[in-house]
N, C-alpha and C positions, 0 to 999 in steps of 0.2 A: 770325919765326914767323907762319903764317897761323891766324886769328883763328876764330873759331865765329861769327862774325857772315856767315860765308858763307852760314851753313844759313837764317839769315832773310834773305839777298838772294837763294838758291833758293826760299825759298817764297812769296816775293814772285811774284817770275819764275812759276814753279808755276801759280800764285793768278790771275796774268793769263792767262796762255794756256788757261785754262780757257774763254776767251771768242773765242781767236783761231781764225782760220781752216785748219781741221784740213792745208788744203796749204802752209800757209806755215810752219806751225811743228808738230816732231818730237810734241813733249808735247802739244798740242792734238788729234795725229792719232790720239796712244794714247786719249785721254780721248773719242775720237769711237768707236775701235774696241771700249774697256769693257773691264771690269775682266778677264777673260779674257787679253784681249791683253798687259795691265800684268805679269799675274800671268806668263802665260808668258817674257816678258822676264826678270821678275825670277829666273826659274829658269833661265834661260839665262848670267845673270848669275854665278849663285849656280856654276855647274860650270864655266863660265871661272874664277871665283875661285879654287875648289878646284885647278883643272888647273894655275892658275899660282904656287899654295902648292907644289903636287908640285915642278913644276921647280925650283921653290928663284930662281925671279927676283923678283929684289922689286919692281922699279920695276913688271916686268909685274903682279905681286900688287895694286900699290898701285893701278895705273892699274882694276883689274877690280874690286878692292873699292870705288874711285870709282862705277863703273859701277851698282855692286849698290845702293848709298848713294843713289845717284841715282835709279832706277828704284825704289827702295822710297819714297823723298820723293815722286814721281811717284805710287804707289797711294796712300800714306797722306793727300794731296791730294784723290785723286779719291773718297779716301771721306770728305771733310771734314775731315780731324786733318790733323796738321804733324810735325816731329821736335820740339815744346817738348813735344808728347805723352809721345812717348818718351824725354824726357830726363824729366819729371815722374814718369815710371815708373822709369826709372833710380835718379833721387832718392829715389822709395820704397824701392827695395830695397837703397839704399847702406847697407851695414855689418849687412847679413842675411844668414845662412850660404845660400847657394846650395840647400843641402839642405832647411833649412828654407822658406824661400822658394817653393819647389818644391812640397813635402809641405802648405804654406797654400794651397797653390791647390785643393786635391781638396774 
């Protein structure tokens, strides 16, 4: 079984190319071009995902929800937070009715 300790060896990775040279590295180039760019990705991401939930392929499903997973660690990066963010937020709402949860936000 592959581990959760991926998401803190990407955000390592993340964390440096916020320094490297926008043509030598993908993630550096998004963080050169601004949040715009990150954002459109992740919606490009976001309708491959869905297109490959329709066809009913999984590995394709798995391989594009990587994609999304990746490009949102990418923005939530370039806006300073990590995925321990949103696991923190997760952990808030574990064993809260979705409804309720929802309806606390207003």
């Amino acid at each position: 079984m592959v581990s959760a300790e991926i998401l803190e060896r990407l955000s390592t990775t993340l964390a440096e190319r916020r320094l490297a040279d926008p043509t030598s590295s993908y993630v550096a180039k998004l963080y050169h071009k601004g949040t715009d760019e990150i954002l459109k990705k992740i919606g490009e991401e976001a309708v491959e995902t869905i297109m490959a939930a329709k066809d009913g392929d999984k590995l394709h499903l798995v391989r594009e929800v990587a994609d999304l997973w990746f490009h949102t660690m990418v923005l939530l990066a370039h806006q300073g937070l990590s995925h321990e963010d949103v696991l923190a937020e997760l952990a808030r709402r574990e064993g809260i009715s979705g409804i309720d949860e929802k309806a606390a936000r207003k």
